[in-house]
C-alpha positions in Angstrom: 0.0 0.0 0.0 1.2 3.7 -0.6 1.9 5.7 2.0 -0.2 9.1 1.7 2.1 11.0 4.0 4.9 10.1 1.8 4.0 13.1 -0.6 6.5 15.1 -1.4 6.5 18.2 -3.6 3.3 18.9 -5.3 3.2 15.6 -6.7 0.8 13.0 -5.3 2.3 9.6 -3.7 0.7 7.5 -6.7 2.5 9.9 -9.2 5.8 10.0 -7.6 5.1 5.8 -7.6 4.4 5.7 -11.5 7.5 8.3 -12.1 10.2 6.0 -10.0 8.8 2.9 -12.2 9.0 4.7 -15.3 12.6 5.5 -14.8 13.3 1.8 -13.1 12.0 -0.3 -15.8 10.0 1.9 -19.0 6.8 0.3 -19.5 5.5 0.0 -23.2 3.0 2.2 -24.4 2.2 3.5 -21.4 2.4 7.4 -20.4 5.2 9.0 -18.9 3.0 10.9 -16.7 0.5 10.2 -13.5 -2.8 11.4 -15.0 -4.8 12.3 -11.3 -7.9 11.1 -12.7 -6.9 7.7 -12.8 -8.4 5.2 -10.2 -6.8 2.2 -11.6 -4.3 1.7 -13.8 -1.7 -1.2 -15.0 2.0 -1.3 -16.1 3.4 -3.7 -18.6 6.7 -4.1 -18.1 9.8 -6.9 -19.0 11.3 -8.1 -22.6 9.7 -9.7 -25.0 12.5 -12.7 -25.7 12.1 -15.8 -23.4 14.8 -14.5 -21.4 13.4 -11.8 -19.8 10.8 -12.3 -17.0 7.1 -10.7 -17.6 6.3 -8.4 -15.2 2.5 -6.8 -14.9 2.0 -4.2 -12.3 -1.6 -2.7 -11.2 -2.6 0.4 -9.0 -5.8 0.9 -7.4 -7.6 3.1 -5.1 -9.5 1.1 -2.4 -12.9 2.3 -1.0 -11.0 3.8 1.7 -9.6 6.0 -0.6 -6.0 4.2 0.0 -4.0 2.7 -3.2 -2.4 -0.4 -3.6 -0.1 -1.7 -6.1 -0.1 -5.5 -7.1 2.8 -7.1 -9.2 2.8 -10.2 -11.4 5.6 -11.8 -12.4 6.1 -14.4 -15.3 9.3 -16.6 -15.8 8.9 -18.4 -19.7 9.6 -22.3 -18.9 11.7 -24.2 -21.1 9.0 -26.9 -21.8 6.7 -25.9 -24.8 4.0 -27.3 -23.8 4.0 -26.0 -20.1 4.5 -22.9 -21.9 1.7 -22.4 -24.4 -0.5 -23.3 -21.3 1.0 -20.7 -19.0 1.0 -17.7 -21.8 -2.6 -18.5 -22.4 -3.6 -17.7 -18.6 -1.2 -14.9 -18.9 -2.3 -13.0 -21.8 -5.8 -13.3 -20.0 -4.3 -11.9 -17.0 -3.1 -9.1 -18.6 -6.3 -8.8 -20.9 -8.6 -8.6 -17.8 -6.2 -5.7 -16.4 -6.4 -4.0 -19.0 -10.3 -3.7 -19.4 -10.2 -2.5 -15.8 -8.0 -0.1 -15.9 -8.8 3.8 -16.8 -8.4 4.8 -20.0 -5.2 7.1 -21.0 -5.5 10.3 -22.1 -3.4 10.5 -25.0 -1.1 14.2 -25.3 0.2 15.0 -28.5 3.8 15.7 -28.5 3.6 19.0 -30.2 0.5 20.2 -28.3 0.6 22.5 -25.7 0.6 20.4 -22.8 2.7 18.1 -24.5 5.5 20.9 -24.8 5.2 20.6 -20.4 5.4 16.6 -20.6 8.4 17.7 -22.8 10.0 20.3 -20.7 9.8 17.8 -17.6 13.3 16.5 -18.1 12.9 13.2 -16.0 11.0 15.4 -13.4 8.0 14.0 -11.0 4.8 15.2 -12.3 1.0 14.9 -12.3 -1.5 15.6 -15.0 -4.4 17.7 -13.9 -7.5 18.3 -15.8 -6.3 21.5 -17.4 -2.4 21.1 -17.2 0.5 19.6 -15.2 2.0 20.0 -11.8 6.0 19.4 -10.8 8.7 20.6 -8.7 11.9 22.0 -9.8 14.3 23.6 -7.1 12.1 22.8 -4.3 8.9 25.0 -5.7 5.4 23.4 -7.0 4.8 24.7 -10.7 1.7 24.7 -12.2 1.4 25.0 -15.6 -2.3 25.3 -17.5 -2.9 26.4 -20.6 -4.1 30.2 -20.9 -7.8 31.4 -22.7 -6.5 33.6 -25.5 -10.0 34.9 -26.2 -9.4 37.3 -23.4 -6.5 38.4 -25.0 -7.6 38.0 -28.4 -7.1 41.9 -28.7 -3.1 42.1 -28.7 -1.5 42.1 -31.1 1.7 39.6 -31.3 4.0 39.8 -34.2 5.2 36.4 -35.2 8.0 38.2 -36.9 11.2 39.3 -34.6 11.9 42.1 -36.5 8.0 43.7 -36.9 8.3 43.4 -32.8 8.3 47.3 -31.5 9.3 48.6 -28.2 6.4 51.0 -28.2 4.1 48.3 -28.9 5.2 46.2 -26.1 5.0 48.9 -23.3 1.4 49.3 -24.9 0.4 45.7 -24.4 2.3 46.2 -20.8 -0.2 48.9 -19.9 -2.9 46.6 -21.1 -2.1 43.8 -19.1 -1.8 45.9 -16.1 -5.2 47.4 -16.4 -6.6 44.1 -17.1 -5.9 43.4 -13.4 -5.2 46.5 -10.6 -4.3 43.9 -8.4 -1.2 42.2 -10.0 2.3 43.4 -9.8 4.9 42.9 -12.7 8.2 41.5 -11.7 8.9 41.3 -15.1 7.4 43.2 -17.5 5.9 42.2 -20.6 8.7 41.4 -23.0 10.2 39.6 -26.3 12.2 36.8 -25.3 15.8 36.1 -26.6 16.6 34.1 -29.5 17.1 30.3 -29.1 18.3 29.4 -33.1 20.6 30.8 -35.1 19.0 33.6 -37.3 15.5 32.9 -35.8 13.0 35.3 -37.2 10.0 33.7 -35.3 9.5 36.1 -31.5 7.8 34.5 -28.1 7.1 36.6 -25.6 7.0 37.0 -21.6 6.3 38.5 -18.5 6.0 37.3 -14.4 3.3 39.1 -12.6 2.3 38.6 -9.1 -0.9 38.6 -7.3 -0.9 38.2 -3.1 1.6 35.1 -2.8 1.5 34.1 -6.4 3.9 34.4 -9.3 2.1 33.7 -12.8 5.1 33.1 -15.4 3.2 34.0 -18.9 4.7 33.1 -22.1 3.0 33.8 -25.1 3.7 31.7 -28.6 2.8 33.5 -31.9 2.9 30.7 -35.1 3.2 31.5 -38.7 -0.6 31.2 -40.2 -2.1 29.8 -36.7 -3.7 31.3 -33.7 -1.2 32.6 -31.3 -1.2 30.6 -28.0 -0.5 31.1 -24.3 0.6 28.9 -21.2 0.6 30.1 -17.7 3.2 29.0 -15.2 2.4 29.6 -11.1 4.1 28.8 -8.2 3.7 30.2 -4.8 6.3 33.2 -3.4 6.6 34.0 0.4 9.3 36.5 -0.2 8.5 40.0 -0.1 7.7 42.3 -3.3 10.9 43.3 -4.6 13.4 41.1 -2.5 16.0 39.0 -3.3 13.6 36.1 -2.6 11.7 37.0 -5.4 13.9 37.8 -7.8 15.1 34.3 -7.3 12.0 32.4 -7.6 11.5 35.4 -10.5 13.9 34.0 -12.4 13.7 29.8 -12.1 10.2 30.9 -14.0 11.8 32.3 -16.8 14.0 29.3 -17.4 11.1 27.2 -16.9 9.2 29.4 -19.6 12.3 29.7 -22.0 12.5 26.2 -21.8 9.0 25.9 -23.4 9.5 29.0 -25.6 12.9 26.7 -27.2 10.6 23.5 -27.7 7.6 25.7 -29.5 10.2 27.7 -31.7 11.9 24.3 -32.7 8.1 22.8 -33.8 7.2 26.2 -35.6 10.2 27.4 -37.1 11.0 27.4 -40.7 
């Protein structure tokens, strides 16, 4: 059974369970990620040669709300015979786990939330309903995917070069007005390059509102829609300290790190 008070970070026990297995022994097929709506779910694990033990793992939540993990474990034996009868029972095995186990719910690689499976970099995580928590540096981030239609009023030059000082302390002033209550650590600006002779621009800022720090990173595209993820993580440090120019700054590698993976899907 796993031990609830074993949480560390933002990510649940069961997460931090499925991460550790992940790294110990890949599963096929199967996603790199916790997905926190998942109630039962099963692991597939081993080679496929005769060689290599079979190894079937499943993780439920009981009524009491606890989770237990079950593991199977298959040896092939020499003996044909013995083994046609054994695979049989243990293809049913697995077949019957399977049906019971929640479905997965697949994230393209160049999606949005697949850019913060991406950016994890062997990282604990859980998938939430509308993005993905982690911890990085001993801080919980939270990243969701921003509603542009609120937004749908800036303008954001996909071009580097058509990108305009003026313009961005306009959309600055904007964003401020949007919400009195925020403060701007960082201000909204266009990020630096990340490829050789890039003409495509991302953007940025870091606001703050009470004990929250919102990394924003916005992502124009050639002939698309331009997009937005949010990135938040909790600050105890005073406005304007040290303290929060530290955690200030591990959000704009976090969101650089994104910006790198969208320009090197978008760029031509």
């Amino acid at each position: 059974m796993l031990d609830p008070s074993s949480k560390s970070g933002c990510a649940s026990p069961q997460a931090a369970w499925w991460h550790w297995q992940q790294q110990h022994d890949p599963a096929a097929g199967s996603s790199p990620v916790w997905d926190a709506s998942w109630r039962r779910q099963v692991l597939f694990q081993g080679g496929a040669d005769q060689s290599s033990a079979q190894v079937v793992t499943f993780i439920a939540q009981g009524a009491d709300s606890g989770w237990t993990v079950t593991t199977w474990r298959w040896d092939m034996p020499d003996r044909a015979a013995t083994r046609r009868w054994e695979q049989k029972r243990w293809d049913e095995l697995r077949q019957a786990l399977q049906r019971s186990a929640d479905a997965d719910r697949t994230v393209a690689p160049r999606s949005l939330l697949g850019l913060g499976y991406r950016n994890l970099r062997n990282r604990p995580a859980e998938r939430l309903e509308n993005g993905l928590v982690w911890q990085a540096n001993n801080q919980c981030m939270r990243l969701s995917v921003a509603d542009m239609s609120r937004e749908s009023d800036i303008p954001l030059p996909y071009v580097r070069e058509d990108s305009r000082l003026e313009q961005r302390a306009a959309i600055q002033v904007q964003l401020a007005r949007s919400d009195p209550s925020q403060t701007w650590p960082a201000v909204f600006h266009l990020m630096l390059p990340i490829l050789p002779h890039q003409r495509s621009a991302t953007y940025a800022a870091v606001s703050r509102k009470d004990t929250q720090l919102i990394g924003h990173v916005w992502l124009p595209a050639k002939n698309e829609e331009p997009q937005q993820l949010r990135i938040e993580t909790a600050v105890a440090a005073k406005p304007g300290s040290p303290g929060e120019a530290q955690r200030v700054s591990e959000l704009d590698r976090e969101l650089a790190a994104l910006a790198a993976l969208w320009v090197a899907d978008h760029e031509r």
